[in-house]
C-alpha positions as CSV (number, residue, x, y, z in Angstrom):
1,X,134.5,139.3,132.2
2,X,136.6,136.2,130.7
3,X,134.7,133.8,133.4
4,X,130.9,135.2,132.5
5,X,131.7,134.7,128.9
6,X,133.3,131.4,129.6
7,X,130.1,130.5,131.6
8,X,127.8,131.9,128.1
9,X,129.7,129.8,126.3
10,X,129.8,126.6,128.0
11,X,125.5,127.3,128.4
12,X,124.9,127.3,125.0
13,X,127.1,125.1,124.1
14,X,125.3,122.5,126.8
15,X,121.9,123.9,124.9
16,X,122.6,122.9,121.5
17,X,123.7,119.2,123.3
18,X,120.7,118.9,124.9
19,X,118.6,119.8,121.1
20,X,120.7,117.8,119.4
21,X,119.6,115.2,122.3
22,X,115.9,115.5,122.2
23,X,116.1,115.8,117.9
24,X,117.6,111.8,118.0
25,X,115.0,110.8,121.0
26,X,112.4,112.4,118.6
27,X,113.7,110.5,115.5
28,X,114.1,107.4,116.8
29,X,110.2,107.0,117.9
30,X,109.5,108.3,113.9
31,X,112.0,105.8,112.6
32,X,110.5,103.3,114.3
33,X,107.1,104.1,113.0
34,X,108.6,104.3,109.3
35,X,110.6,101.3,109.8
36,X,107.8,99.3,111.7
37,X,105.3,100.1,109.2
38,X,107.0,99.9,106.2
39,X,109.4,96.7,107.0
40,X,106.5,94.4,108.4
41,X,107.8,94.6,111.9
42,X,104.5,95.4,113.9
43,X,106.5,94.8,117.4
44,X,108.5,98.3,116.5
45,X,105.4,100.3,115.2
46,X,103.8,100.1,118.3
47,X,106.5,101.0,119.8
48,X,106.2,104.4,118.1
49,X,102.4,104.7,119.1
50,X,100.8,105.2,122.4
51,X,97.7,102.7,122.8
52,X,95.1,104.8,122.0
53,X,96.5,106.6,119.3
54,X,94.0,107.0,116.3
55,X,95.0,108.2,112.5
56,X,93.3,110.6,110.7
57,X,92.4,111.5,107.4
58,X,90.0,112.6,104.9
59,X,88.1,109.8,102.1
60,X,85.4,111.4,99.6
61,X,85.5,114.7,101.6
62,X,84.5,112.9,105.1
63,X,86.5,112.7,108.1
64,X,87.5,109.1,108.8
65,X,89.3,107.2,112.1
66,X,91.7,104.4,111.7
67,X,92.7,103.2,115.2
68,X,95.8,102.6,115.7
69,X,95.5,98.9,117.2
70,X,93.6,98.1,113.3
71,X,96.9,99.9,111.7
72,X,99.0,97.8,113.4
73,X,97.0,94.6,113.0
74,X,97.2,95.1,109.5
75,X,101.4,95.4,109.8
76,X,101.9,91.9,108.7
77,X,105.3,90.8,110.3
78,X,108.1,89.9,107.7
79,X,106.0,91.5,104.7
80,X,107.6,94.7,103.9
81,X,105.5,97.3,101.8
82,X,107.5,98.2,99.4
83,X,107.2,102.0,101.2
84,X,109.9,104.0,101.5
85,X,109.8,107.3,104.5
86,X,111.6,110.1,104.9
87,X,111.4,112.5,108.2
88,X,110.7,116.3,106.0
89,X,110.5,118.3,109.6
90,X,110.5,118.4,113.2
91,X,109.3,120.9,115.7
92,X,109.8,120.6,119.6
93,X,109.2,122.6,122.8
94,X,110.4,120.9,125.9
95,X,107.7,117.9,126.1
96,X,105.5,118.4,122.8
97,X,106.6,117.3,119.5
98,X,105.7,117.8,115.6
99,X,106.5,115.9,112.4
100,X,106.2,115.9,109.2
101,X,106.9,112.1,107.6
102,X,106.7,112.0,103.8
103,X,105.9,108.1,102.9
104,X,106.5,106.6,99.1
105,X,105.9,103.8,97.3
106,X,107.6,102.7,94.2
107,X,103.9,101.8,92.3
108,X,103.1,105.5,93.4
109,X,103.8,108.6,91.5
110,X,102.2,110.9,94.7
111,X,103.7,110.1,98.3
112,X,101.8,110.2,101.4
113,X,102.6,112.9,104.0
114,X,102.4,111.8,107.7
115,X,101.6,114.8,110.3
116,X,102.4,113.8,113.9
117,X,101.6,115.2,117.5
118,X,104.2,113.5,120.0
119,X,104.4,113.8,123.5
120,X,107.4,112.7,126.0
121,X,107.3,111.6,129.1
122,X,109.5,109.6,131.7
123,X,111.9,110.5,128.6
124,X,110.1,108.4,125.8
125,X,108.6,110.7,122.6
126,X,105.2,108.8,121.8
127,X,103.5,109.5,119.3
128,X,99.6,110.2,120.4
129,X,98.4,111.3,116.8
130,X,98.6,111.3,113.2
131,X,96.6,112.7,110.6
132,X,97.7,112.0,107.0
133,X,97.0,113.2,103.3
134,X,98.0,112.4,99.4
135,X,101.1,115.2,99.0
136,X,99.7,118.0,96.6
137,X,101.7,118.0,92.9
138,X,103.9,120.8,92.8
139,X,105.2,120.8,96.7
């Protein structure tokens, strides 16, 4: 009985490892998208993005694309924003990712929030989508 509950012990302990793991792979690709964009440092954005990545959001009620080559094209390298990001929530199952990024600026009295779809694979998280949104007073 001692060695089974040994064995459960040393299993979950090796569990929360591994989550603890994959939380710092997953924070690293989002730090590099808030520090890459908000720094001037396009290099690391893209790092962050897969290629064909898009963003997503809504302008006068419509449904509008922002691809993310443009978005980091308009990263200008060694001009930071001013932006400030925070990582609000992250949600995993073995090779698919979600986030929640909460971006502010200083001239701003409402934030931005960031949603993200990642993906890993050959143990890199990517991010393959983001849709984002003025935060709602209140929240």
């Amino acid at each position: 009985m001692k060695k089974f509950l040994c064995l459960a012990i040393c299993l979950i302990f090796i569990q929360n490892l591994s989550a603890q793991d994959e939380n710092a792979a997953i924070r690293k690709t989002l730090n590099n998208y808030i520090i890459g964009s908000t720094q001037g440092q396009p290099k690391r954005l893209s790092t962050a993005f897969h290629p064909d990545l898009n963003l997503y959001y809504i302008s006068k009620g419509e449904l509008k694309t922002w691809s993310g080559k443009a978005y980091i094209k308009d990263t200008k390298e060694g001009q930071p924003t001013g932006e400030s990001g925070k990582i609000l929530s992250i949600d995993y199952e073995n090779d698919v990712a979600v986030a929640k990024v909460e971006i502010s600026h200083p001239k701003s009295t409402v934030p931005y929030i960031d949603y993200f779809m990642l993906l890993k694979a050959k143990g890199k998280w990517t991010i393959i989508h983001k849709a984002f949104t003025k935060k709602t007073s209140g929240d």
